[in-house]
Structures are given as C-alpha cells and as structure tokens.
N, C-alpha and C positions, 0 to 999 in steps of 0.2 A: 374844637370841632366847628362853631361856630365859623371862627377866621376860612377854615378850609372852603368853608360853605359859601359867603360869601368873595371870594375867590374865586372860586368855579360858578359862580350866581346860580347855586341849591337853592333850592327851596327845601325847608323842613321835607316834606311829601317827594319830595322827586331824590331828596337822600334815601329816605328810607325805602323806595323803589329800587334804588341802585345795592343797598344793603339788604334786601331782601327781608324788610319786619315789617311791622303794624306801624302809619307814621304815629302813634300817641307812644310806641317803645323812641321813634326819636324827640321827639315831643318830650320828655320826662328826662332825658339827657339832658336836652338846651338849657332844660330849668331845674337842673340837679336832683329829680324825684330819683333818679336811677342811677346808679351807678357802671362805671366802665368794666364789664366782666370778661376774660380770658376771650370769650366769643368772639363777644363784638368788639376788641382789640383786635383780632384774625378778621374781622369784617371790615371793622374802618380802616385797616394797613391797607387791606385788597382794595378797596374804592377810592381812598384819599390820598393812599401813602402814608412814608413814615413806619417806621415798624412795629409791630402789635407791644414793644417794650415801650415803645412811647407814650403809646393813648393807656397802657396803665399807668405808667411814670405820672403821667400827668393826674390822674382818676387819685392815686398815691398821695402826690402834694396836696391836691384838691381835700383828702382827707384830714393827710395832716392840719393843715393851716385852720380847718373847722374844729379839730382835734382837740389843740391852742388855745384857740378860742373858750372853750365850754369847758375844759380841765382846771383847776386849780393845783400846781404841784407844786406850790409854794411849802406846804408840809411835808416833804418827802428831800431825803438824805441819801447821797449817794452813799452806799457800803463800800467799805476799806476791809484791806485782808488784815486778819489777824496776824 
C-alpha cells in the first residue's frame, strides 16, 4: 500500500479520504496495527487497483512470514497413512 501511495504522492490523510475511513484506520495499516479485511480489500481495488485477491494475498504472506517467525514447529511430525 505504501508503494501505491507513494506513486500516486498519497498522503496517509488524502488515502483514507479517497477510501472513505478515519485516516488513524490507515494510519494502523502502514504500521501493521490492523490488518487487511474483505472490506478494505473491496476499497483499496476501488481506489488503487489491483484486485481485492491481492491486498488479501498480500495481508496473507504478511501473516504468514510473522507466523514463522514466533512458531516453533520443530516438534511436530508430519502424519503418514496407516
């Protein structure tokens, strides 16, 4: 989101005018307090582009990779069939 912003030279405030929220809902995006919901995937396709599969996709790896991070599954065994 950032990128798109700086792109189009957004400002935090003048995004979230054009997505129609509070600018502290973008404000908590840029800095990962919030995550990417169904919504404002259907909002930022509308205003930036890119299709609302995108900005979850992305919201998605975003997860995962923090996921990774803070997991240990070094104890865990993939199951085989009997």
């Amino acid at each position: 989101m950032q990128e798109s912003m700086e792109a189009l030279g957004l400002s935090a405030r003048a995004l979230a005018k054009a997505l129609d929220v509070a600018p502290s809902t973008v404000q908590r995006l840029l800095v990962g307090k919030s995550d990417v919901s169904p919504e404002m995937a259907l909002r930022l396709s509308a205003v930036l582009g890119s299709s609302p599969h995108v900005w979850l996709g992305m919201q998605n790896e975003y997860d995962l990779f923090h996921a990774r991070q803070s997991v240990d599954f070094s104890h865990l065994q993939r199951l085989q069939r009997a």
